[in-house]
C-alpha positions as CSV (number, residue, x, y, z in Angstrom):
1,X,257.7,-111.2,-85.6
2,X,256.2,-112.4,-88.9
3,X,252.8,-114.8,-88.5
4,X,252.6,-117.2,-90.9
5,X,249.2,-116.2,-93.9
6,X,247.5,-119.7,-92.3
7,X,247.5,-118.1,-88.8
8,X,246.2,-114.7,-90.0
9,X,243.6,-116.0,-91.8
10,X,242.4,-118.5,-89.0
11,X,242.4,-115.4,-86.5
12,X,240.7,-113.1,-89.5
13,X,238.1,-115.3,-90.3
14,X,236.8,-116.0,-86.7
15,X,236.6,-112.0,-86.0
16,X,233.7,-111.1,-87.9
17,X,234.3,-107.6,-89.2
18,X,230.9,-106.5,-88.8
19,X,230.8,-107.5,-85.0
20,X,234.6,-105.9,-84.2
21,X,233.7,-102.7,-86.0
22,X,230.0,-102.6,-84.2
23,X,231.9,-102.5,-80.9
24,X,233.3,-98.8,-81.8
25,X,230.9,-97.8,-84.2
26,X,226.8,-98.0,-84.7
27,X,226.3,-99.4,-88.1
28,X,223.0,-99.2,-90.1
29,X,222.3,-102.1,-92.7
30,X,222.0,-100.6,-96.2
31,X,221.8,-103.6,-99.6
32,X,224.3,-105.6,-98.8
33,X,226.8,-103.3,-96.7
34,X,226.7,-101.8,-93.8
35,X,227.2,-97.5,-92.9
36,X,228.2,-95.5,-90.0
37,X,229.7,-92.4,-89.3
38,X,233.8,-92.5,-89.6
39,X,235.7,-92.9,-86.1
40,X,238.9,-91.5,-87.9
41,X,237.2,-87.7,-89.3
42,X,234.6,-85.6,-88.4
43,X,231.1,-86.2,-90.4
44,X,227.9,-85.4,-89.9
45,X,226.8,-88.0,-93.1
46,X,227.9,-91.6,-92.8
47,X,230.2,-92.6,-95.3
48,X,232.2,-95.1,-93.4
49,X,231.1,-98.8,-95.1
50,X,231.8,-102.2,-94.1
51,X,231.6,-104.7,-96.3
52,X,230.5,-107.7,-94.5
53,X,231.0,-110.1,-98.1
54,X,234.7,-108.8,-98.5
55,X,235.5,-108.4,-94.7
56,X,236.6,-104.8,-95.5
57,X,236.2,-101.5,-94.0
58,X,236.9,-98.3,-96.0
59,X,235.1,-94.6,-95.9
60,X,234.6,-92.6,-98.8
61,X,235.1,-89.4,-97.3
62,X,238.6,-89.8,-95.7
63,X,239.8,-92.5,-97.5
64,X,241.1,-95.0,-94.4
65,X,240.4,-98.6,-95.0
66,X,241.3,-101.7,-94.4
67,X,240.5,-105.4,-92.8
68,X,239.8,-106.2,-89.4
69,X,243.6,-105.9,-88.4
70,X,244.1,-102.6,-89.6
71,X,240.6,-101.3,-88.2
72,X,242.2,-102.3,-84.8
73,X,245.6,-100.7,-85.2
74,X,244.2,-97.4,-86.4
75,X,241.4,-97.3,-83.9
76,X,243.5,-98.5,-81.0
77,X,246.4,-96.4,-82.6
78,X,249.1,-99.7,-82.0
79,X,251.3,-101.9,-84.4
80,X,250.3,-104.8,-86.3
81,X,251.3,-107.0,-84.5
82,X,249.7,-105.7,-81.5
83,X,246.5,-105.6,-83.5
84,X,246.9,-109.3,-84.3
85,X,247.5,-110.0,-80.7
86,X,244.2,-108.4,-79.7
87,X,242.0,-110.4,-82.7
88,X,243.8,-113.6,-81.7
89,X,242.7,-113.1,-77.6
90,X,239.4,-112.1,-78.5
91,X,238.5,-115.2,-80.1
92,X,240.7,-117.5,-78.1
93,X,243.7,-118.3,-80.2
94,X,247.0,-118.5,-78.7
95,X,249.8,-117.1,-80.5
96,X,253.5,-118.6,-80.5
97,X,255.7,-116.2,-79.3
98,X,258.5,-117.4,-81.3
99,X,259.0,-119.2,-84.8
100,X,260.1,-122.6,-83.1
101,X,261.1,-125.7,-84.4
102,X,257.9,-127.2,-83.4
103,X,256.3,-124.4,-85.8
104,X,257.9,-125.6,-88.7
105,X,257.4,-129.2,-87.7
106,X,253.7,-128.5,-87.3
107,X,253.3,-126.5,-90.8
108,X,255.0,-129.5,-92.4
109,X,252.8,-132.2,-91.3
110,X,249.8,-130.2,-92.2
111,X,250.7,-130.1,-95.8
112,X,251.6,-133.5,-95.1
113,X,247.8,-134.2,-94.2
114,X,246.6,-132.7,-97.1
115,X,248.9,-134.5,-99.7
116,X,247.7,-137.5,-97.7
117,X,243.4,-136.9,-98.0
118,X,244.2,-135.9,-101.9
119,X,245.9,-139.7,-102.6
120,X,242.8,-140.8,-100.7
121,X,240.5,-139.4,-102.5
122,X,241.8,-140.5,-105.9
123,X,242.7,-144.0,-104.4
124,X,238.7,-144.5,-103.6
125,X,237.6,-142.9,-106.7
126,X,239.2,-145.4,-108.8
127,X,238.7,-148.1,-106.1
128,X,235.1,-147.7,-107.0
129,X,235.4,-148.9,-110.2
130,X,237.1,-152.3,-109.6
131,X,235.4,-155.4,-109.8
132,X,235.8,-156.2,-105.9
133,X,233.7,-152.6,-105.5
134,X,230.1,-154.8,-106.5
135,X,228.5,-153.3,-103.3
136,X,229.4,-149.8,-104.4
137,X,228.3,-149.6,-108.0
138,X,225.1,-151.1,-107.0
139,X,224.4,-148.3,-104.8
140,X,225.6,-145.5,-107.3
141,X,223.5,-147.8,-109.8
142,X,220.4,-147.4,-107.5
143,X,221.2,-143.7,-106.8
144,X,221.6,-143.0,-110.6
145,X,224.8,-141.3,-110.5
146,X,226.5,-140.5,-113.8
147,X,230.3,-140.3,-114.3
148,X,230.2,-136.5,-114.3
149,X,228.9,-136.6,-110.7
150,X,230.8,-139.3,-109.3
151,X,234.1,-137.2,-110.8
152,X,233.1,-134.2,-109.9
153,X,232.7,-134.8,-106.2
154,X,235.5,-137.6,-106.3
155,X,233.0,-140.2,-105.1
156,X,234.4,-143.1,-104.6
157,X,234.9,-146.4,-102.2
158,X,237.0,-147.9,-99.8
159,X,238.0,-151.1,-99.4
160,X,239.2,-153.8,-96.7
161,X,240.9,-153.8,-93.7
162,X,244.1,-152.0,-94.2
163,X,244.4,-151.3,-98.1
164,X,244.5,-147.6,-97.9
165,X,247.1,-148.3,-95.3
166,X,249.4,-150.0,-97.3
167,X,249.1,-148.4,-100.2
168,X,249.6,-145.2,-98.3
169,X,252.9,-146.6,-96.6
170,X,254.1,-147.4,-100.3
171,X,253.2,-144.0,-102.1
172,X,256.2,-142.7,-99.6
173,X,254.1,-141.7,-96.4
174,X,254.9,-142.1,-92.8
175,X,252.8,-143.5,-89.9
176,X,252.8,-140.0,-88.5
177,X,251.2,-138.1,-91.5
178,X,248.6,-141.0,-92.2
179,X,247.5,-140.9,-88.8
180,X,247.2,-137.0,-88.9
181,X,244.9,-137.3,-91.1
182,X,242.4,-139.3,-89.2
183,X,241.8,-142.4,-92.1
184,X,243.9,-145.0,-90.5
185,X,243.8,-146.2,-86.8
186,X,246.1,-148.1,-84.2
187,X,245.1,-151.0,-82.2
188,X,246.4,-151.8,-78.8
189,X,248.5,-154.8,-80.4
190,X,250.2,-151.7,-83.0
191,X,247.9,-152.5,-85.5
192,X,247.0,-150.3,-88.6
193,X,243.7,-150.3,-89.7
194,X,241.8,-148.4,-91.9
195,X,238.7,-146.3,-90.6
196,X,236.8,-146.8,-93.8
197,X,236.2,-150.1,-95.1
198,X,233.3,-151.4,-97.9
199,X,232.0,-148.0,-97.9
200,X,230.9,-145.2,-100.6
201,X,233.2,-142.4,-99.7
202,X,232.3,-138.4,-100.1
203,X,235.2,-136.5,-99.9
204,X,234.7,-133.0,-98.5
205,X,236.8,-130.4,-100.1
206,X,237.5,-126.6,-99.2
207,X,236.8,-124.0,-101.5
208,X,240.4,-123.8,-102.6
209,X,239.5,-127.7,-103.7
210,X,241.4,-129.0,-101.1
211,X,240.5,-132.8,-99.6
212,X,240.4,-131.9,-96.0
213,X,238.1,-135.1,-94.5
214,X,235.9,-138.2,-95.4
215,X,232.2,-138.9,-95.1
216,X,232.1,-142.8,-95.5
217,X,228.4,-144.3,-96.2
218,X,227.6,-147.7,-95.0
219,X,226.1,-150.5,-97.5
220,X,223.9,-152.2,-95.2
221,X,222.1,-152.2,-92.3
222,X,225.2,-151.6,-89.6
223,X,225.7,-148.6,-88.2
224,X,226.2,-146.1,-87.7
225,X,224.9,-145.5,-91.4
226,X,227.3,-142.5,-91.7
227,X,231.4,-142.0,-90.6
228,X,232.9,-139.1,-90.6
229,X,236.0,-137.9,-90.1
230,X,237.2,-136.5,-86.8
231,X,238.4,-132.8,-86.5
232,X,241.9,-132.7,-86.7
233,X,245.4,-130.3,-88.3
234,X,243.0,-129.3,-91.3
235,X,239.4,-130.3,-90.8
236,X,236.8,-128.3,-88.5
237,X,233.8,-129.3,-89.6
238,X,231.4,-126.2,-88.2
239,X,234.4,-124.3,-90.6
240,X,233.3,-125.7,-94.2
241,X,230.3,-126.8,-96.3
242,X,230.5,-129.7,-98.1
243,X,230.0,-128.9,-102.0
244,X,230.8,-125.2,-102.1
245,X,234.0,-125.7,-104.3
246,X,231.7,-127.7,-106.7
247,X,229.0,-125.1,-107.0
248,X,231.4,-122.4,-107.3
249,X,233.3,-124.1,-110.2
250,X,229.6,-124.1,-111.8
251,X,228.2,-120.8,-110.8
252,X,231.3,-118.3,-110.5
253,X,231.3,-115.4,-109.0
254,X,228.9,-114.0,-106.5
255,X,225.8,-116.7,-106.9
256,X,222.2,-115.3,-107.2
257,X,221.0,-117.7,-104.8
258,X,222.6,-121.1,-103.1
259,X,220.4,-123.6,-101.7
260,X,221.6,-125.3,-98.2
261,X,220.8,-128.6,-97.5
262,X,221.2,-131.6,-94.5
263,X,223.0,-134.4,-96.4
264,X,225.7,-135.6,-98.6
265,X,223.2,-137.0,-101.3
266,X,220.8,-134.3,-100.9
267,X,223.0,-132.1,-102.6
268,X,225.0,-134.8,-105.1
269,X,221.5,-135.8,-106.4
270,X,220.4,-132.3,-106.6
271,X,223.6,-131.3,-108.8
272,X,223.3,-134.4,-110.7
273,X,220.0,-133.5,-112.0
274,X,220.7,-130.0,-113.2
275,X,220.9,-127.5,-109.3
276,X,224.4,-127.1,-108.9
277,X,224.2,-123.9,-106.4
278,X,224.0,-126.3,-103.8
279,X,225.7,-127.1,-100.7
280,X,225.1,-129.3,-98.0
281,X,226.2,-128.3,-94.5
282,X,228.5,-131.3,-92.0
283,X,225.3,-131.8,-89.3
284,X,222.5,-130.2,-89.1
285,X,223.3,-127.0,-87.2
286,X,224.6,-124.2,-88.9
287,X,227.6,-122.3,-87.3
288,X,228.5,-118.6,-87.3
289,X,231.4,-120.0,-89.6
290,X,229.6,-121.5,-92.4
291,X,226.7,-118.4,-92.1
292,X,230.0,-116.3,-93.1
293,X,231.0,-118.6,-96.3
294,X,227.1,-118.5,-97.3
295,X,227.0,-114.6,-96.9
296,X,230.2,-114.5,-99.1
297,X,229.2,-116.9,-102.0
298,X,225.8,-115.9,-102.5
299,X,223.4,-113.2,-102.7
300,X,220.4,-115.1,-101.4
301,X,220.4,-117.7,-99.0
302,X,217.5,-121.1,-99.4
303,X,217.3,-122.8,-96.3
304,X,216.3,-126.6,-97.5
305,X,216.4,-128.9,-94.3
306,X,214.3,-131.7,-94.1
307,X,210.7,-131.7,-93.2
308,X,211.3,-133.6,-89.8
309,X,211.8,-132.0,-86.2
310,X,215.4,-131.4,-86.2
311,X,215.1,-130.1,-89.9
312,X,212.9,-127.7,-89.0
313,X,215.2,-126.8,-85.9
314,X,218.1,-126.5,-88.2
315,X,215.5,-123.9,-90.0
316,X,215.4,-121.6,-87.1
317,X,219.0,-121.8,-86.2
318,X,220.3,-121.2,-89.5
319,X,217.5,-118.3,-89.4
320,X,218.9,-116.6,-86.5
321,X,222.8,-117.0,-87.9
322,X,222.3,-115.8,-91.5
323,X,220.0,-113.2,-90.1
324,X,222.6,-111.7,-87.8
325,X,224.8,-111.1,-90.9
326,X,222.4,-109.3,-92.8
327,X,221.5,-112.4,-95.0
328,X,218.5,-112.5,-97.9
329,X,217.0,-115.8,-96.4
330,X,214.2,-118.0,-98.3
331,X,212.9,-121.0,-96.7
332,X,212.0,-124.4,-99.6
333,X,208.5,-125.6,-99.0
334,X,208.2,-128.6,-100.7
335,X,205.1,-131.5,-100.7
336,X,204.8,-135.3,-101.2
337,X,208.4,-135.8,-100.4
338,X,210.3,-136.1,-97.0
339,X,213.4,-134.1,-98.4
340,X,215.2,-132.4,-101.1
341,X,216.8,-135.6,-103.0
342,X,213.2,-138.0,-102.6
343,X,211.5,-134.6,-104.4
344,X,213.7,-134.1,-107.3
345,X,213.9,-138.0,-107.8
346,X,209.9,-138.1,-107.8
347,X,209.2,-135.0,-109.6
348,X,212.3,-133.7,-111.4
349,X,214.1,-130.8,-111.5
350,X,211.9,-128.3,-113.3
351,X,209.5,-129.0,-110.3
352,X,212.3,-128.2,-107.6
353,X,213.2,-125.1,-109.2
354,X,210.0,-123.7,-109.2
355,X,210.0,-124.8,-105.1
356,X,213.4,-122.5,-104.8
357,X,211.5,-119.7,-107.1
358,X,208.5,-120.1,-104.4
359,X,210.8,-120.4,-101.3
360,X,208.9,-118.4,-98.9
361,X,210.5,-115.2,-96.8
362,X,211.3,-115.5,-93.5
363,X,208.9,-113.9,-91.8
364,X,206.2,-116.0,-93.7
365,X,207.8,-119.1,-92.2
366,X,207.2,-117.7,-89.1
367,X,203.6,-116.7,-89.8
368,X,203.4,-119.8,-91.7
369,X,204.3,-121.9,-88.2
370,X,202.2,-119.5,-86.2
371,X,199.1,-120.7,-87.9
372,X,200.3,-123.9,-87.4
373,X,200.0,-123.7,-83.5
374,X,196.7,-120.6,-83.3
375,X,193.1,-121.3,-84.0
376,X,192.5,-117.7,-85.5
377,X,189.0,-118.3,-85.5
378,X,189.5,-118.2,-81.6
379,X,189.2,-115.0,-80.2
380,X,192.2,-115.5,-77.9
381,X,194.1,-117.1,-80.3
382,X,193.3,-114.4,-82.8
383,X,195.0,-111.9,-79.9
384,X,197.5,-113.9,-79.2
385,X,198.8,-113.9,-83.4
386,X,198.1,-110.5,-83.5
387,X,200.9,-109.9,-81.1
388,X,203.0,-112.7,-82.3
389,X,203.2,-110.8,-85.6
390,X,203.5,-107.8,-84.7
391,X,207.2,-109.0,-82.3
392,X,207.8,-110.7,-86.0
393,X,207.3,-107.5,-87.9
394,X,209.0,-104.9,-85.3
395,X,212.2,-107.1,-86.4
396,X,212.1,-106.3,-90.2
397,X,214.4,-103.3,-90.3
398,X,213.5,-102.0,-93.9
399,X,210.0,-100.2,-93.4
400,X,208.9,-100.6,-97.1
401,X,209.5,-104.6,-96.2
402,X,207.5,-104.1,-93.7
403,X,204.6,-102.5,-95.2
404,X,204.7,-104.9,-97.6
405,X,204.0,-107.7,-95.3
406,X,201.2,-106.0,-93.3
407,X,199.1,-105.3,-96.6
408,X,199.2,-109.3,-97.0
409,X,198.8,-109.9,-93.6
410,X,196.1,-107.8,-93.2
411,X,194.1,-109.0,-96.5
412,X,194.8,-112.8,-95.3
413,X,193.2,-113.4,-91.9
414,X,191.1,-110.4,-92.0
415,X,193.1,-107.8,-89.2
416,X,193.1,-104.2,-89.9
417,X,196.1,-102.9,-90.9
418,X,196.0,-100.2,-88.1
419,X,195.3,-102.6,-85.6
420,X,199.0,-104.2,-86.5
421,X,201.0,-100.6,-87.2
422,X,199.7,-100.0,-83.5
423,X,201.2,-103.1,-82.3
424,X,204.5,-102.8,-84.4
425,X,204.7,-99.2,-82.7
426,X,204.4,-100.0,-79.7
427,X,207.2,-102.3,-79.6
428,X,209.5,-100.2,-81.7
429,X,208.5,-96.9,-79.8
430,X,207.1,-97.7,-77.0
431,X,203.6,-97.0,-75.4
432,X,203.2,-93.4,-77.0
433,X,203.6,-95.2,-80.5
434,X,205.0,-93.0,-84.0
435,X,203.0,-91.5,-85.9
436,X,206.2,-91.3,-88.7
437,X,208.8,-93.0,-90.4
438,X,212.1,-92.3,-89.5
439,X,213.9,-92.2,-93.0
440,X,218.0,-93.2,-92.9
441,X,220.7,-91.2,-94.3
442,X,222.3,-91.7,-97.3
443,X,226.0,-92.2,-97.3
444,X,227.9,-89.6,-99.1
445,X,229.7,-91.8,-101.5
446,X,232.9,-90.3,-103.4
447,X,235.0,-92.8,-105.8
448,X,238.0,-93.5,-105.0
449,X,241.2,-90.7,-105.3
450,X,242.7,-90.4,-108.8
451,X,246.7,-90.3,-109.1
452,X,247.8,-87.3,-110.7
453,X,249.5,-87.4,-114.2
454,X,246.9,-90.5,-115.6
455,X,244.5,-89.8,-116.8
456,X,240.8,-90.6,-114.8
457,X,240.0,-93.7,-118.0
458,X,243.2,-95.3,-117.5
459,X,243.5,-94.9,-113.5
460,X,239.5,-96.6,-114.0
461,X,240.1,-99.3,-116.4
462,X,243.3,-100.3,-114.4
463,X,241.0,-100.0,-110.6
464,X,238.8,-102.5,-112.7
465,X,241.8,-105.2,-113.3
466,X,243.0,-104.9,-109.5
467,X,239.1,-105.4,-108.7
468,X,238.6,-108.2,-111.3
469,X,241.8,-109.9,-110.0
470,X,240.8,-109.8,-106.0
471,X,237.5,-110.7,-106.6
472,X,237.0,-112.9,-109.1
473,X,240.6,-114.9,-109.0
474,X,239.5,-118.4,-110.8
475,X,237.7,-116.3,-113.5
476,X,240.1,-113.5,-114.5
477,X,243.8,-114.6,-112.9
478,X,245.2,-116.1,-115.9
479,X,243.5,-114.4,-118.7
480,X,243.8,-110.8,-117.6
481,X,248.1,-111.4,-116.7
482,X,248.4,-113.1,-119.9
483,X,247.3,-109.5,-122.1
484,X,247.8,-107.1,-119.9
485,X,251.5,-106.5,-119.1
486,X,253.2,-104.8,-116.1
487,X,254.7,-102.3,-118.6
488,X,251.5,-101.5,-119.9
489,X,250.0,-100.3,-116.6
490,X,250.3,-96.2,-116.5
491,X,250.1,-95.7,-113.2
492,X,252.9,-96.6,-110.7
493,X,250.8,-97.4,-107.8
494,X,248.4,-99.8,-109.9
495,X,252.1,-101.5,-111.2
496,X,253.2,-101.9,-107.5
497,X,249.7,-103.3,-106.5
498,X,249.4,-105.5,-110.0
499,X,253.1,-107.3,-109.8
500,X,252.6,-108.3,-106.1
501,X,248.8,-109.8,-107.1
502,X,250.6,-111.4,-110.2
503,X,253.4,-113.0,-107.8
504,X,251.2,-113.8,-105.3
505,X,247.8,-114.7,-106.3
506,X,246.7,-118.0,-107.8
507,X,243.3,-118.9,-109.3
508,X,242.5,-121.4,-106.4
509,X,244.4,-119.6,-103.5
510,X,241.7,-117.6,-101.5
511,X,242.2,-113.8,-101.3
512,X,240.6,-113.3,-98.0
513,X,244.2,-112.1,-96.8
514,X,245.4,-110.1,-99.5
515,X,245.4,-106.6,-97.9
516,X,247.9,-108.6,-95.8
517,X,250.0,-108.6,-98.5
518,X,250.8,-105.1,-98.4
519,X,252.6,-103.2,-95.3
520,X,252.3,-99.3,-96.6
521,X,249.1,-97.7,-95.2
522,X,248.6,-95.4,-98.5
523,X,248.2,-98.6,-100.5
524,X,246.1,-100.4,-98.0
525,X,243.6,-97.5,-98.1
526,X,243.7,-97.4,-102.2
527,X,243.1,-101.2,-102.3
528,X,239.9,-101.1,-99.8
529,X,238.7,-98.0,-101.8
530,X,238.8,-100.3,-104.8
531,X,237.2,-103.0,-103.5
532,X,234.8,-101.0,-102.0
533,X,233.9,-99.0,-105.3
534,X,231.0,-99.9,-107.4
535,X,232.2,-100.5,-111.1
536,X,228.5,-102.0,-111.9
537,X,229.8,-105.2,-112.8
538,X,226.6,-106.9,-113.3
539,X,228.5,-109.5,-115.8
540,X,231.9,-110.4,-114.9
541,X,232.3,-112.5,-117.9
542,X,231.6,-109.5,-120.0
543,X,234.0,-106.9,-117.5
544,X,237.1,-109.6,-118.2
545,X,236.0,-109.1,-121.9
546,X,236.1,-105.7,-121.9
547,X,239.9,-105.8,-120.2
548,X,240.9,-108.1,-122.5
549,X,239.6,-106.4,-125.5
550,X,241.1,-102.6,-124.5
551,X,244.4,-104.1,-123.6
552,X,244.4,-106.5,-127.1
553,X,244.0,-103.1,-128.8
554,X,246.5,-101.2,-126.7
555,X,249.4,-103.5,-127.2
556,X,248.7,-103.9,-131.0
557,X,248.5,-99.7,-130.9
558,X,252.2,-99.9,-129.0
559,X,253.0,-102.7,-131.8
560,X,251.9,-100.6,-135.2
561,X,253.4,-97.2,-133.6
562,X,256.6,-99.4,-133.0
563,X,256.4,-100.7,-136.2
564,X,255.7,-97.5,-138.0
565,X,258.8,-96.0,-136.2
566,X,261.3,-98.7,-138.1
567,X,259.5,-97.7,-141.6
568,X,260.6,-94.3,-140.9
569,X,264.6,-95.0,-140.6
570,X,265.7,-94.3,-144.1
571,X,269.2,-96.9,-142.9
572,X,267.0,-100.3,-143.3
573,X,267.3,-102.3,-146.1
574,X,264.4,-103.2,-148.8
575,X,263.9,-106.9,-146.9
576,X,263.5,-105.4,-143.5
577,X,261.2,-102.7,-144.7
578,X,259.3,-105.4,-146.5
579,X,258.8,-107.7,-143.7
580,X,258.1,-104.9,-141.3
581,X,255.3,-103.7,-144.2
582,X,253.6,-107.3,-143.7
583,X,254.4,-107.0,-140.0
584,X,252.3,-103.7,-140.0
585,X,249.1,-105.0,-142.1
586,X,248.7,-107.5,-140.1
587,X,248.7,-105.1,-136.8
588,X,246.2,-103.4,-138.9
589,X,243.5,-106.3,-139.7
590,X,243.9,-107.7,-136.3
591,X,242.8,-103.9,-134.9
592,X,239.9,-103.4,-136.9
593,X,238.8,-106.6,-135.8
594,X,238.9,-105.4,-132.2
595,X,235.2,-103.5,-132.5
């Protein structure tokens, strides 16, 4: 049977390739991927890689690769949909075990739901600027909020008693899609009201800018101060970060850094006052989930909780999620301000950004809180750090990391470095300690295969436009299939690959699943060697340039040798070879403006 792309996804996201691989194969941490030694050949050099960002396994010495799925039907050497099976029980989903009626129904009323939360959010947003709204402008007034920010994150406010309600019921909705979604409620007495009334409402949106739930404020002392919505048919709330769309329509691509916050308005007065990598995660605790979507987005992780106990609680959790994924993690120290909004309000943004330049690593947090809690002037105390460190430092993997941090240990509170490397030792080596460093292999990396009869430029340039288009959809979708044309790709594979990304892919639809897309093996292993490649993209502005610009002189090539071609046929008449000669000088001043 055929499961639906929703179903896949939902069962590919919660098995975490790094954790399914792990279970078959010891994998070493190396930038931002991890290596082993391939299950499927014989190698004494690890070249399998895992790409814990792009949920994609490939090696570069036998050319196998794939997702999750197809790691578990090659490994366990089963079908598909066995493989699905297996994902879906690990994790605890239960599959249907037919396409039913129910099915359908079910799919329906979820796009339902979210046709539902999208008139919502555009029936508050313009709520909010109605004269009955007073109580809501006065707050955006008092938080400073320009238009730009309240359209951006669709901020808007709700209104009395059963307004969304009706207006719902009149857009064309039934009672069973509105109360899906969560924003309307039935009394006892078969009353509808609304959950939201007189309340500033934060929309939360997915990163394929989606509404999937509320956050309602309250405008006076009641409470509770915040409302939420409640999980239901498209809204898990340990499964999104509120924000992420927004700061990926401002920072595309693979951020340098994305700063994590507690609240709603930590993160809409952050972006409205210049730092739009920001996100803000639905309660305190980060999940395994979200840790996934931060390792994804960005390259470094800033941990900006507030400065209270469960802030700081939040701190350590998140610590040991994002750590656990291989995560670059910073913690914000900031001063004179209880959080992230009441600093940049105080002391402006240049003043924050310099806190995120500072953000300290995470071992100094830990040091940092050690000190806290030790006299070091103590003896005992002094003993007690010493050890406390040394637990902290036999954690860091990467010995030059290491190092690094017992030279500025050492030279702080006055330990000898030796006295530290014998602790570490011990702990990593047991009593007998190492007297060397233990230095990793390198992975033997080969690029990908090239198909005979292209040549190796034109196999590369058109890798680098199946690569642009997987990874960078939003940027490169629509510009990159309006220049370069199915008949001007060389290679038949790339064609194949290119059509089905062109009739499938969207700029907002996420690619997670594409590899899904594609049944043959052969092409599955291609597509994963791809993604896995580098192409030292450091600029993906500039890479979609460079496409454009080489297919923009390709097809006006095609176009003067075309051209050139007519001139040639002695049977056309003086018109035709006239308008063909203005035709051609055209061709030519458009190519030498291509440089």
């Amino acid at each position: 049977m055929r499961y639906s792309d929703e179903l896949l996804e939902e069962i590919r996201s919660r098995n975490d390739i790094i954790d399914v691989i792990s279970q078959y194969v010891t994998l070493k941490r190396s930038g931002r991927n991890y290596f082993g030694l391939c299950p499927f050949h014989n190698e004494k050099s690890p070249s399998f890689s895992v790409s814990p960002d792009k949920q994609i396994f490939h090696c570069f010495g036998c050319g196998v690769g794939g997702n999750v799925f197809h790691f578990i039907q090659k490994i366990e050497n089963i079908s598909f949909v066995e493989s699905v099976q297996i994902l879906a029980d690990r994790v605890g989903i239960k599959l249907p075990t037919y396409a039913s009626y129910e099915d359908e129904k079910g799919a329906k009323l979820k796009a339902k739901v979210y046709d539902v939360n999208k008139f919502t959010a555009e029936f508050y947003h313009k709520n909010l600027y109605r004269p009955e709204s007073k109580p809501g402008q006065e707050y955006i007034k008092k938080r400073k909020l320009d238009n730009n920010t309240l359209k951006s994150f669709m901020i808007g406010y709700s209104g009395q008693f059963d307004e969304l309600y009706k207006a719902l019921r009149k857009e064309g909705f039934e009672d069973e899609e509105i109360l899906a979604s969560g924003l309307v409620n039935k009394s006892e007495k078969g009353m509808y009201i609304d959950r939201y009334r007189n309340r500033v409402m934060f929309p939360i949106q997915d990163v394929r800018n989606r509404v999937i739930a509320f956050g309602g404020r309250v405008l006076d002392d009641s409470k509770p101060k915040y409302i939420n919505s409640p999980e239901n048919i498209v809204y898990s709330k340990g499964r999104n970060l509120f924000g992420l769309n927004v700061a990926k329509r401002f920072n595309p691509g693979v951020m340098k850094r994305l700063l994590i916050v507690e609240g709603y308005m930590d993160a809409i007065s952050l972006f409205q006052r210049g730092i739009t990598n920001v996100v803000a995660s639905l309660g305190t605790a980060l999940t395994d989930a979200q840790g996934r979507l931060l390792r994804k987005s960005t390259e470094q992780v800033i941990l900006g909780y507030d400065a209270d106990g469960a802030g700081q609680q939040a701190i350590v959790r998140g610590m040991e999620i994002l750590q656990s994924m291989g995560c670059d993690i910073r913690v914000l120290q900031i001063s004179g301000a209880k959080d992230p909004d009441e600093f940049v309000v105080k002391y402006g943004p240049d003043k924050f950004r310099k806190c995120m330049d500072d953000a300290i690593s995470v071992v100094e947090y830990k040091v940092k809180n050690l000190k806290k809690e030790l006299n070091i002037d103590n003896v005992s105390d002094k003993i007690k750090f010493l050890n406390a460190i040394a637990k902290i430092l036999s954690e860091v993997s990467n010995s030059m990391e290491r190092e690094v941090y017992v030279d500025k240990i050492a030279q702080t509170y006055n330990i000898s470095k030796e006295a530290i490397y014998a602790e570490i030792n011990k702990r990593l080596y047991g009593s007998k300690g190492a007297s060397s460093k233990t230095l990793e292999a390198k992975p033997n990396i080969v690029r990908p295969k090239q198909e005979e009869k292209v040549d190796e430029q034109t196999s590369r340039r058109e890798q680098m436009v199946i690569y642009l288009l997987i990874n960078y959809p939003q940027e490169a979708f629509e510009r990159i299939k309006q220049i370069v044309s199915i008949e001007s790709i060389k290679s038949e594979k790339n064609k194949n690959i290119i059509q089905v990304l062109y009739d499938k892919l969207s700029p907002n639809e996420s690619i997670d699943n594409v590899l899904n897309w594609f049944e043959d093996s052969d092409t599955i292993n291609y597509i994963s060697g791809i993604l896995a490649y580098d192409f030292e993209i450091s600029d993906v502005e500039k890479g979609i340039e460079d496409i454009e610009k080489t297919y923009k002189k390709h097809n006006l090539i095609m176009k003067r040798n075309e051209i050139v071609n007519k001139l040639n046929d002695q049977t056309i008449s003086k018109e035709e070879a006239s308008n063909l000669g203005k035709e051609l000088n055209d061709v030519i001043i458009n190519l030498a403006k291509i440089k």
